[in-house]
C-alpha positions as CSV (number, residue, x, y, z in Angstrom):
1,X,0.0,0.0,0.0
2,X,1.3,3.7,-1.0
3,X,2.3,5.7,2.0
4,X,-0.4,8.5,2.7
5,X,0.6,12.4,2.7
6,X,0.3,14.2,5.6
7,X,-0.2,17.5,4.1
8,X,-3.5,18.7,3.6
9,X,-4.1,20.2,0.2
10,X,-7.2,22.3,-0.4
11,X,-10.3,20.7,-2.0
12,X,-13.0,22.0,-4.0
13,X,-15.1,19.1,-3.8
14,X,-15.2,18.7,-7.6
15,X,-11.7,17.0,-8.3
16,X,-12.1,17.7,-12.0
17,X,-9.8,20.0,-13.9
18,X,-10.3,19.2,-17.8
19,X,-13.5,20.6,-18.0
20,X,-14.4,24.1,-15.9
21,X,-17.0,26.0,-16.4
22,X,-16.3,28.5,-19.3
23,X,-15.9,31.5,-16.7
24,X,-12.9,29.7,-15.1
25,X,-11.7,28.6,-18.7
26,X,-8.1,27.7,-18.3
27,X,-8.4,27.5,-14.6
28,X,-7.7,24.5,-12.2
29,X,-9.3,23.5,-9.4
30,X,-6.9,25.0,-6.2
31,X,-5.4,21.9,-5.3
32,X,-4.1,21.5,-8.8
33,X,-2.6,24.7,-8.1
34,X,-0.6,23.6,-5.0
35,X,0.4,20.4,-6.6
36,X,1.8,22.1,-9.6
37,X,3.3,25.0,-7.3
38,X,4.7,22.4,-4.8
39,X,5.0,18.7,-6.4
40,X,6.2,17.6,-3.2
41,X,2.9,17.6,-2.3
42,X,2.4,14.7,-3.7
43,X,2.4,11.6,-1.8
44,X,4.8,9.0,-4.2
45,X,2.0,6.4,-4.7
46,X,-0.7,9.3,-5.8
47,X,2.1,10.5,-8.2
48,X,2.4,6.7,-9.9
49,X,-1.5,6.3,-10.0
50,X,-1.5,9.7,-11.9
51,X,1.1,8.5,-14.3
52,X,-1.1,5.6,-15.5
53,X,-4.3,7.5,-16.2
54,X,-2.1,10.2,-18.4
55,X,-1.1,6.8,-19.7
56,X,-4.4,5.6,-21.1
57,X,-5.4,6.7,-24.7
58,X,-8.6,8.4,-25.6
59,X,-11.4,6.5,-26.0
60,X,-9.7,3.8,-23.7
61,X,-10.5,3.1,-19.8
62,X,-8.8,1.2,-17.0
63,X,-10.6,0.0,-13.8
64,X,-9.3,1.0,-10.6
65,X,-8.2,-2.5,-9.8
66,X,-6.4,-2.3,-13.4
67,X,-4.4,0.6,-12.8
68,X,-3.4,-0.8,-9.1
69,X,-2.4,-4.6,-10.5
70,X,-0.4,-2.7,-13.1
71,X,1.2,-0.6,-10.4
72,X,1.8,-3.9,-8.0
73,X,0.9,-2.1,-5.5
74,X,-2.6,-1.3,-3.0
75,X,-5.8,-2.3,-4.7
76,X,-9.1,-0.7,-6.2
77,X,-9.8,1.1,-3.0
78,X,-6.4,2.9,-2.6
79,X,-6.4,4.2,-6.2
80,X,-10.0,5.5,-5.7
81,X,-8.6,7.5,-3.0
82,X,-6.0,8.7,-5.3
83,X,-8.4,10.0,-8.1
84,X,-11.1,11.6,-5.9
85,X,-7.9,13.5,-3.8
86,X,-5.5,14.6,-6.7
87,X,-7.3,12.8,-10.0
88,X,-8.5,16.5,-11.2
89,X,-4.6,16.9,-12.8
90,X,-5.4,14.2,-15.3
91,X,-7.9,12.2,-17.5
92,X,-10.2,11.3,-14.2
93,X,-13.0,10.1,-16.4
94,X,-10.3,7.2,-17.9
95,X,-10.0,5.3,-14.2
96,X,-13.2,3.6,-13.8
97,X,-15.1,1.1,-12.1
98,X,-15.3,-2.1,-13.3
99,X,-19.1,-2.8,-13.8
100,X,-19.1,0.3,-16.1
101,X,-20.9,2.2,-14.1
102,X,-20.2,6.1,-14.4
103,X,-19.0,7.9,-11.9
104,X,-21.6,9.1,-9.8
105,X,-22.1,13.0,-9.5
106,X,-20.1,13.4,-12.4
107,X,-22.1,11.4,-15.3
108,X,-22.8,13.9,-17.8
109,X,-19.4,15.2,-17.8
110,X,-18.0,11.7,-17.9
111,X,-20.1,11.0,-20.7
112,X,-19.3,14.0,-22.9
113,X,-15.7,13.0,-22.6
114,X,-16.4,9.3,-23.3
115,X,-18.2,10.7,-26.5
116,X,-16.0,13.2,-27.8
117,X,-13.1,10.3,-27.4
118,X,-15.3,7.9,-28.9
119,X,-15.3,5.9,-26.0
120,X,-17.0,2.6,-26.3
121,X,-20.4,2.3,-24.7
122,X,-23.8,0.3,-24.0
123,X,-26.8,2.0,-23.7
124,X,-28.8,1.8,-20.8
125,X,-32.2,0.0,-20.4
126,X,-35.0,2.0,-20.1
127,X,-35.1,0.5,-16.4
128,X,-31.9,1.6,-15.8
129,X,-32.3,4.5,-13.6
130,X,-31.4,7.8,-15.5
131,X,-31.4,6.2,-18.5
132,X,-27.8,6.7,-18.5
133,X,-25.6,4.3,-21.0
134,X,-22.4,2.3,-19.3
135,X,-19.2,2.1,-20.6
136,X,-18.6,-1.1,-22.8
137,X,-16.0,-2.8,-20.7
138,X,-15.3,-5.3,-23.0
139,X,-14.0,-2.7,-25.9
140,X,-12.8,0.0,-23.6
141,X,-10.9,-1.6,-21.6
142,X,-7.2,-0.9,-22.0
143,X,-4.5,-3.3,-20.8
144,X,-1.3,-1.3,-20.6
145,X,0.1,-2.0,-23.9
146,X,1.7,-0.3,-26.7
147,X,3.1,2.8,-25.3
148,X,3.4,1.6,-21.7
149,X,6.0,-0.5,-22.3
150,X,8.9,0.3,-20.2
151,X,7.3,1.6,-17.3
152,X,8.3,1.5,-13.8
């Protein structure tokens, strides 16, 4: 398991950064800020969890069990903890959960991204509530190859 940081970085609640709101165009959140002011910030673990999801190509997802089997190190809940802290500095909506789920409180953002990528997806049943479509796991999923080779 990655050691945990003891500083305390600010948080906006949103952990997003790709995507403000046109008035804050070009703006990250403020713990973005920090981290890119003061990298040290960064507890070592959350800085290798960040590393794969720049990793993943558009269009492409890993699970958060993915991304920590490919690290060898701490496990679906530890890289969750990862993205909802510091996962605003990279492709957030790229580290998912493994049922395909979206994340909750952010699924229309999620699902502009997956769209705009051309992110494979299943569309919901109309019993599904929200009516809101899942990723395809079996064609999104992204294993770690091609340009990851060589990583540490």
């Amino acid at each position: 398991m990655g050691r945990m940081s003891e500083v305390s970085l600010p948080d906006d609640g949103r952990h997003e950064r790709a995507e403000a709101p046109p008035e804050h165009a070009g703006t990250l959140p403020e713990h973005a800020e920090v981290l890119r002011e003061h990298p040290e910030a960064l507890p070592e673990y959350a800085e290798r969890v960040l590393e794969v999801a720049e990793l993943i190509p558009p269009g492409r997802v890993m699970t958060y069990g993915d991304v920590a089997e490919w690290l060898e190190e701490g496990g679906p809940r530890q890289v969750g903890r990862v993205m909802a802290l510091y996962g605003g500095a990279v492709p957030w909506w790229r580290v998912v959960r493994a049922d395909g789920v979206l994340l909750p409180g952010h699924e229309l953002r999620a699902l502009a991204h997956y769209r705009a990528e051309g992110t494979p997806l299943r569309e919901a049943s109309r019993a599904a509530e929200g009516h809101l479509p899942r990723l395809d796991m079996r064609r999104a999923r992204w294993d770690g190859g091609e340009r990851a080779q060589g990583h540490t």
